[in-house]
C-alpha positions in Angstrom: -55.2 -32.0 48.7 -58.2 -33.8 46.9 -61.5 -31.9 47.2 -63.2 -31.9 51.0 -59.6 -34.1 52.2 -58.9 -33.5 55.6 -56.4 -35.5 57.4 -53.3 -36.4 57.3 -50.5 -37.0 54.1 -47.0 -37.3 53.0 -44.9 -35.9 50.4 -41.9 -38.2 49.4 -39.0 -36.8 48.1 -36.4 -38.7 46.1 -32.8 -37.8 45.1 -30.9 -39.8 42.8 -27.4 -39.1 41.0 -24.9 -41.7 39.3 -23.6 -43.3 42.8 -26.5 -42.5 45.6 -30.0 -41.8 45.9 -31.6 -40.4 49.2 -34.9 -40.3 50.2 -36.8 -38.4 52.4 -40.1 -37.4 53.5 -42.4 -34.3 54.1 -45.6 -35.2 56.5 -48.4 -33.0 56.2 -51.7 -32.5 58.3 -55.1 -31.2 56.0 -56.6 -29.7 59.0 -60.4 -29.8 58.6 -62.4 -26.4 57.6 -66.4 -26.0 57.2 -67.1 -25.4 53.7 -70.0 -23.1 53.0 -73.4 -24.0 52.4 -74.5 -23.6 48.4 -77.5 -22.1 47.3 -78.9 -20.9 43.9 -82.2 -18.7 43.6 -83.4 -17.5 40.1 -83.1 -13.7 39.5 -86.6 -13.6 39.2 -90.4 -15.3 38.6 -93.5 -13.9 36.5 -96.5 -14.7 38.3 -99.7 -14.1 36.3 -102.8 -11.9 38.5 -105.1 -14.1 40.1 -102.9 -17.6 39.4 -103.3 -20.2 41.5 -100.5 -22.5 42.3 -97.3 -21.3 40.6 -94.4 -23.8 41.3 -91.4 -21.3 42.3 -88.8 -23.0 43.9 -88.4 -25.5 40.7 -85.0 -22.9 39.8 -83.8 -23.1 44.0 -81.4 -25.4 44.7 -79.2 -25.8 47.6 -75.9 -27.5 48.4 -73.2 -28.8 50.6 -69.9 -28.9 49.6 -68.8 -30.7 52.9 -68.5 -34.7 51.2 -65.8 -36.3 49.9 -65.5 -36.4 46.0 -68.6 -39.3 44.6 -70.2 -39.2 47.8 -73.8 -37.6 48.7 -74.6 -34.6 50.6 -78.4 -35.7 51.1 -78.6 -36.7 54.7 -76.9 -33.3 55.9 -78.9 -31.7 58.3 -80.8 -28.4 57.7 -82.8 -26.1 59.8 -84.8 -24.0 57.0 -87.1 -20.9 56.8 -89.1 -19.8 53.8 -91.2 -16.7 53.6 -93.2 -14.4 51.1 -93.9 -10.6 51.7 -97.3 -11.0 50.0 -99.9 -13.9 49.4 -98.8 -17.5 50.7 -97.3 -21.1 49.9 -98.1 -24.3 49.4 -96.6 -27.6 49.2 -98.1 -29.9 45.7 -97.1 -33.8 45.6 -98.1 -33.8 41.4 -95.2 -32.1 41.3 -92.8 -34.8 42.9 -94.4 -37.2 40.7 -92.1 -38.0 38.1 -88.6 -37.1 40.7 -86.7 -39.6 42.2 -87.4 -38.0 45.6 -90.9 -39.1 44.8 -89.5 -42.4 47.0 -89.0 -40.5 49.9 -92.2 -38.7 50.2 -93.3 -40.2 53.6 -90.0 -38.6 55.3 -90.5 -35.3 53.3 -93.8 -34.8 54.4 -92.5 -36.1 58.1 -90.8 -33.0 58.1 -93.4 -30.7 56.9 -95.7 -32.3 59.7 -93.9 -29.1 61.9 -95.4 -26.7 59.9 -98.4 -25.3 59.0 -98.0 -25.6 55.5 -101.0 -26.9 53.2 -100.2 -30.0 51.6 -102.5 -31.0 48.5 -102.2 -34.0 45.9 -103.0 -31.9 42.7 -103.1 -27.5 42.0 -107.1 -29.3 41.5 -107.4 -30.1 45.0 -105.7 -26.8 46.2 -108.3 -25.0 44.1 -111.0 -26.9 45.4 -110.0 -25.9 48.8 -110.0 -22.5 48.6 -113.6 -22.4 47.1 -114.9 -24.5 50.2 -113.5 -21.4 52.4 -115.3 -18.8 49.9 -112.3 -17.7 48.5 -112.3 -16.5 45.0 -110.3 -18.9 42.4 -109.6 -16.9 38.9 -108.3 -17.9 35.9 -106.7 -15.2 34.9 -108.5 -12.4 32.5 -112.0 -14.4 32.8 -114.5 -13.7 35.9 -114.7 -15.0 38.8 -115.6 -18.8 39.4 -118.0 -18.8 43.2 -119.3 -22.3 44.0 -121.7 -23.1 46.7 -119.7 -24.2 50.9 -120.2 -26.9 52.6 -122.2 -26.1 55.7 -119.8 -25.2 58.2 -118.0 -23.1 56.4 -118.6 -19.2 57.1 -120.8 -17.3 54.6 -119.5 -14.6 52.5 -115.9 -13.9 50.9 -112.8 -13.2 53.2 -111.6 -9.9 52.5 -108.2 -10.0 54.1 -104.4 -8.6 53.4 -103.6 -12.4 54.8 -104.0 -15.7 53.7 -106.7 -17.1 55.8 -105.3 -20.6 57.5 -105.6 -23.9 56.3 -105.6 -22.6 52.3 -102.0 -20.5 52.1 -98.8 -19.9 54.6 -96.8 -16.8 54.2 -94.0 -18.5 56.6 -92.6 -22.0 57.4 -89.6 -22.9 59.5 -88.8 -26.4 59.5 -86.1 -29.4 59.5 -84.7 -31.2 57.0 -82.0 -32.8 55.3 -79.9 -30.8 51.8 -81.2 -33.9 49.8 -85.2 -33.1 50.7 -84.9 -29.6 50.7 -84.1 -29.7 47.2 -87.4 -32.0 47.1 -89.5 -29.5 48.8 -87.9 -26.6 47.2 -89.6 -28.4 43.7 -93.0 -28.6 44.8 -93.3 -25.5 46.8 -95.8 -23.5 45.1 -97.1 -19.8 45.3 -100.2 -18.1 45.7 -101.1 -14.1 44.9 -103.4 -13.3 47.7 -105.5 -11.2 47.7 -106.9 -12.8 45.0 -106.7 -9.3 43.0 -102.9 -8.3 44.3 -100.5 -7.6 41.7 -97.0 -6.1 42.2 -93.6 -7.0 43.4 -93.5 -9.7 46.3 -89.8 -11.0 47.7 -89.5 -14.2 48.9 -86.8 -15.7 50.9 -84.7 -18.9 51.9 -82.4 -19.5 54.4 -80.6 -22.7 55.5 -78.5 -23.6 58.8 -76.4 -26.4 59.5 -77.4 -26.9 63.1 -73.5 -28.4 63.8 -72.1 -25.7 62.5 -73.8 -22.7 62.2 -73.1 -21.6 58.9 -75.9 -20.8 56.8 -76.8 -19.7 53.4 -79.8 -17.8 52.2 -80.9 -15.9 49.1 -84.0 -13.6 47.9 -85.7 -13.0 44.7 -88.6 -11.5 43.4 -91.8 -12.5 42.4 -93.3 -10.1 40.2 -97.1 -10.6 40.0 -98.0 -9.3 36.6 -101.8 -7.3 36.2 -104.7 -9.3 34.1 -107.2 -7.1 33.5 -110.9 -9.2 35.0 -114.6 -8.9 33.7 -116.8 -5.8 35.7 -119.2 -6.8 37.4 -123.3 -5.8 37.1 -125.2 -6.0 40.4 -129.4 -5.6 40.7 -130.5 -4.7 44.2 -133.7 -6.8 43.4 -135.5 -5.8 46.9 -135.5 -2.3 45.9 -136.0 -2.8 42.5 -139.5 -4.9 43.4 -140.1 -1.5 46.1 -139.4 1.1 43.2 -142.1 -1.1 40.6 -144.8 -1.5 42.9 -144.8 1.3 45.9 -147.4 3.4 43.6 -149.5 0.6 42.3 -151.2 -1.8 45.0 -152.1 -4.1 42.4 -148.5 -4.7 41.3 -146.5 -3.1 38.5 -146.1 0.3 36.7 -149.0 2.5 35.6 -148.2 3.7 32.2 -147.6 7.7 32.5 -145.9 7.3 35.6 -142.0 8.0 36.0 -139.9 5.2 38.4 -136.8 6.3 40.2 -134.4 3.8 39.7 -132.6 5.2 42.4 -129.9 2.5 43.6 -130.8 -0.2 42.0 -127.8 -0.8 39.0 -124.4 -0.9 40.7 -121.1 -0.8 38.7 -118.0 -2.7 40.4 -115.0 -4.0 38.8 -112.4 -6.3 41.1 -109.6 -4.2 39.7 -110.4 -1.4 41.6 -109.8 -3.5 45.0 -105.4 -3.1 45.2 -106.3 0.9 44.5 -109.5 2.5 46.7 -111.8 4.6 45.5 -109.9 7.0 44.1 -108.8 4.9 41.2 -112.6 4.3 40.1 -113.1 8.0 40.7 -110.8 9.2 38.8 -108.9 6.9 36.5 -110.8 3.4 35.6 -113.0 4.8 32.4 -115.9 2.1 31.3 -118.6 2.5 28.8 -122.3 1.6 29.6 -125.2 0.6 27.7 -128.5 1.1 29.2 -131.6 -0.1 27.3 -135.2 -0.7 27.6 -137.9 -2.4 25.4 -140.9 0.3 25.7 -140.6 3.6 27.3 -137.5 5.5 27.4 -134.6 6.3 30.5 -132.9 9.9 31.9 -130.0 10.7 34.0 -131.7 13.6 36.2 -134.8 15.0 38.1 -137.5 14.7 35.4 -140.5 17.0 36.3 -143.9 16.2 35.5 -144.5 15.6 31.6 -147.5 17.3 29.9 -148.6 14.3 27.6 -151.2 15.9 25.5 -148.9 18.9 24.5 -145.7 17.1 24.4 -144.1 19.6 27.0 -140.8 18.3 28.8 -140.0 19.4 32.1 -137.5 18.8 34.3 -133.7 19.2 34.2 -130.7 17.0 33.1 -128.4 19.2 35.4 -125.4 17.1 36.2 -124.2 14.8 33.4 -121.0 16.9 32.9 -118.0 14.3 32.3 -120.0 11.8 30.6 -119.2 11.0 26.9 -122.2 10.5 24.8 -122.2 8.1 21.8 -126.1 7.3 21.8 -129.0 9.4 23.6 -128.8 12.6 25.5 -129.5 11.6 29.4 -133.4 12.3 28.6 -135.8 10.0 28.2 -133.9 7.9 25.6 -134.8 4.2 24.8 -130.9 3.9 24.7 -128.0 5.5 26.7 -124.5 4.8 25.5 -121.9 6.3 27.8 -118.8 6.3 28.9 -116.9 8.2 31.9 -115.3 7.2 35.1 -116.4 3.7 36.9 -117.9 6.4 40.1 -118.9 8.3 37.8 -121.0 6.0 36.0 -122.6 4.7 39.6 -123.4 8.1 40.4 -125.8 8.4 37.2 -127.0 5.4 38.1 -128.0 6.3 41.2 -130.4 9.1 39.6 -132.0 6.8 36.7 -136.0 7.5 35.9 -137.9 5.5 33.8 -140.7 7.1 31.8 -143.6 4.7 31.3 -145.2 5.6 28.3 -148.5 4.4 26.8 -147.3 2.3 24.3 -146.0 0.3 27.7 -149.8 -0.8 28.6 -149.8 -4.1 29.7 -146.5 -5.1 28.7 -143.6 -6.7 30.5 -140.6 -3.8 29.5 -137.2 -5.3 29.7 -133.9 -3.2 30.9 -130.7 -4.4 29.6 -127.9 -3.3 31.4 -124.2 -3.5 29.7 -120.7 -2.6 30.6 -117.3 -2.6 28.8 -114.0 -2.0 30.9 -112.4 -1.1 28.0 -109.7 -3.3 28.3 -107.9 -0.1 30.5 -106.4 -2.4 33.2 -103.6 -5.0 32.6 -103.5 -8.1 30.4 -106.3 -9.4 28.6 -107.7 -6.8 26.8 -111.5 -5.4 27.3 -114.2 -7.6 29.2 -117.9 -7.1 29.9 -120.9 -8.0 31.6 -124.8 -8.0 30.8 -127.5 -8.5 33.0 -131.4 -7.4 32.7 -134.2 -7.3 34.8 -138.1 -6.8 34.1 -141.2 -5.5 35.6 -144.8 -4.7 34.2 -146.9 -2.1 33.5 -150.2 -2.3 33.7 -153.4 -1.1 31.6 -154.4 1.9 33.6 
C-alpha cells in the first residue's frame, strides 16, 4: 500500500494465451494502524556558566507520521511536557522572527497562556527582568552586573536552588498542535540557575496524542560548562570608621599608634558558591596584595614598639601556609601573598596597621588587591582592587 493508506483496494489479475484471456480479481482491505509519534533530540548542548538565554530546543523536532503522502501533520493534537533537572526555561519571540510560524504566534502563545512559562520579546528583555527581581545577570568570565529595583521589588539577592517565579520555569505541561510544537520547541530557551551552577542538567520532552495514547519522548543533556568570575573585595566601612577613630575623639589615627584592622577586608569569590566552604578552605588558592602609603601592615599580635630604640615586640605566630613573594607579615608597607581563599580571610581578620611618624597629618591610603589566579574554569585569571583611607593626625 502507499505510505499512511488505509482502506480498501484491488489487485486485478489477467491471463491471456493465443485463444482466451481470463480475468479476475483479488480485493484487499488496508486496515488502519496508529503510526508512532517522531521525535529527534540532539545528543547533547554546551551551555556556558552564568549564560543567559541559551536557545535549546532549536536541534528538537517532533513528528507525525499519521498523513497521507503531501499532506501536513500541523494541526495534530499534542499534550506536551517539558522539564529541566537544574535552572529553568523560557519562551523568546526574536527567535520566531524570521520562521514562518512567526504567522501563527497569537495561537502559539494561546497555548502557552496554560502555563507558567515567561514569555519575553528579546534575551534583552529576559535580562532586564531578572535584574528588576535582584537576580544576578553575568556575562560569562566578567563580574557581576547589579542594577538598582524598582520599589516593590524585595531588597537583596535571592539565594535559591530554584528559579524564583515570574523570571524561569523548571516545568511546563501544555497543549498544542505537532506544527507549533516545533515552533515552541525553537524558541524555548534555557537558563543556568543558580546563577553560579555549572554541571550536567537533563532535560526532557514528551508528547501524547490525546486520541490515541501513543506518545514519544526523549532526553539529553545540557552540560553547563565552568567560567571562571572576578573575586570579589568587600570593606565593612562601619567598622572600619570604629577601628580609625575609637582612640582619637577628635577623629583619625594618632601617629605611634597601632589599628586592628580586625574584620574589615573580606575575600569572597562567587565560584566558591556550587562547593561550601571547604573548597575555599582547602582548594581555591588566590594571591593578595596589601599596600599602604605611609606606615607599614602585620599579620599577627604586635606588642608595643619601643620607638626610640627600634625594639620590635610582638609575634607573627600563625602565618604558616602562606607563600611570601613581598614582605614578611611584619610591619611591611607591602604584603604579597598567596594561600587558600579562607586562609587569606583569616589573616585578614588579624591585620594591624602601625602608624608611624612620617604619617603626621597625612591621609594614608590602603590598597587592597586580589588575583584568582585563573584556578577555576574558563577565562583565565581575574581580579579586583579596592582602597579605602583614613587620617592621622599631628599628635
Amino acid at each position: 500500500p502507499d505510505h499512511n493508506y488505509a482502506g480498501p483496494d484491488t489487485v486485478l489479475i489477467s491471463v491471456a494465451d493465443d485463444e482466451f484471456i481470463v480475468n479476475t480479481s483479488l480485493p484487499i482491505v488496508v486496515e488502519e494502524l496508529s503510526d508512532p509519534l517522531v521525535l529527534v533530540c540532539p545528543a547533547g548542548v554546551d551551555v556556558a556558566e552564568g549564560a543567559q538565554t541559551v536557545l535549546v530546543g532549536s536541534n528538537i523536532s517532533i513528528a507525525d507520521t499519521e498523513p497521507m503522502a503531501g499532506k501536513s501533520d500541523y494541526h495534530h493534537a499534542l499534550e506536551v511536557e517539558v522539564s529541566v533537572s537544574v535552572g529553568g526555561l523560557v519562551f523568546l519571540v526574536e527567535a520566531l522572527e524570521a520562521a514562518e510560524s512567526y504567522q501563527n504566534l497569537s495561537e502559539i502563545l494561546e497555548d502557552l497562556a496554560t502555563t507558567d512559562l515567561p514569555i519575553f520579546n528579546t534575551s534583552e528583555e529576559a535580562a532586564d527582568f531578572r535584574r528588576h527581581l535582584h537576580l544576578p545577570t553575568v556575562t560569562p568570565g566578567m563580574d557581576v552586573v547589579t542594577t538598582a529595583a524598582g520599589p516593590e521589588v524585595p531588597a537583596g539577592p535571592v539565594i535559591s536552588s530554584n528559579p524564583p517565579a515570574g523570571a524561569l520555569v523548571p516545568s511546563l505541561r501544555f497543549s498544542t498542535t505537532v506544527g507549533r510544537l516545533n515552533a515552541i520547541l525553537q524558541a524555548l530557551a534555557y537558563t543556568p540557575y543558580p546563577v553560579y551552577f555549572n554541571g550536567v542538567v537533563g532535560l526532557s520532552v514528551k508528547a501524547v496524542v490525546p486520541a490515541t495514547g501513543e506518545e514519544a519522548a526523549c532526553d539529553f543533556a545540557i552540560v553547563v560548562h565552568p567560567v571562571n568570575t572576578a573575586p570579589e573585595i568587600s570593606i565593612d566601612q562601619e567598622r572600619l570608621q570604629e577601628a580609625t577613630t575609637r582612640h582619637n575623639l577628635g577623629g583619625g589615627v594618632r601617629s605611634h599608634e597601632d589599628i586592628a584592622f580586625w574584620g574589615i577586608i573580606n575575600l569572597a569569590d562567587p565560584d566558591v558558591d556550587g562547593f561550601g566552604d571547604w573548597f575555599s578552605q582547602r582548594l581555591l588558592v588566590a594571591r593578595l596584595a596589601l599596600s599602604v602609603s605611609c606606615g607599614s601592615l602585620s599579620f599577627g599580635l604586635p606588642g608595643r614598639q619601643d620607638y626610640v630604640y627600634g625594639v620590635q615586640n610582638g609575634s607573627i605566630a600563625g602565618t604558616e601556609g602562606l607563600t611570601f613573594y613581598k614582605g614578611d607579615g611584619s610591619r611591611d608597607t607591602l604584603i604579597d601573598v598567596s594561600s587558600t581563599l579562607g586562609h587569606l580571610n583569616t589573616q585578614l581578620k588579624r591585620l594591624y596597621f602601625h602608624s608611624g611618624g612620617s604619617c603626621r597629618q597625612q591621609e594614608v591610603v590602603l590598597t587592597v588587591k586580589i588575583d584568582d589566579l585563573g584556578n577555576f574554569g574558563a577565562g583565565g585569571p581575574l581580579t579586583d582592587e579596592e582602597s579605602f583611607s583614613w587620617m592621622v593626625d599631628g599628635t
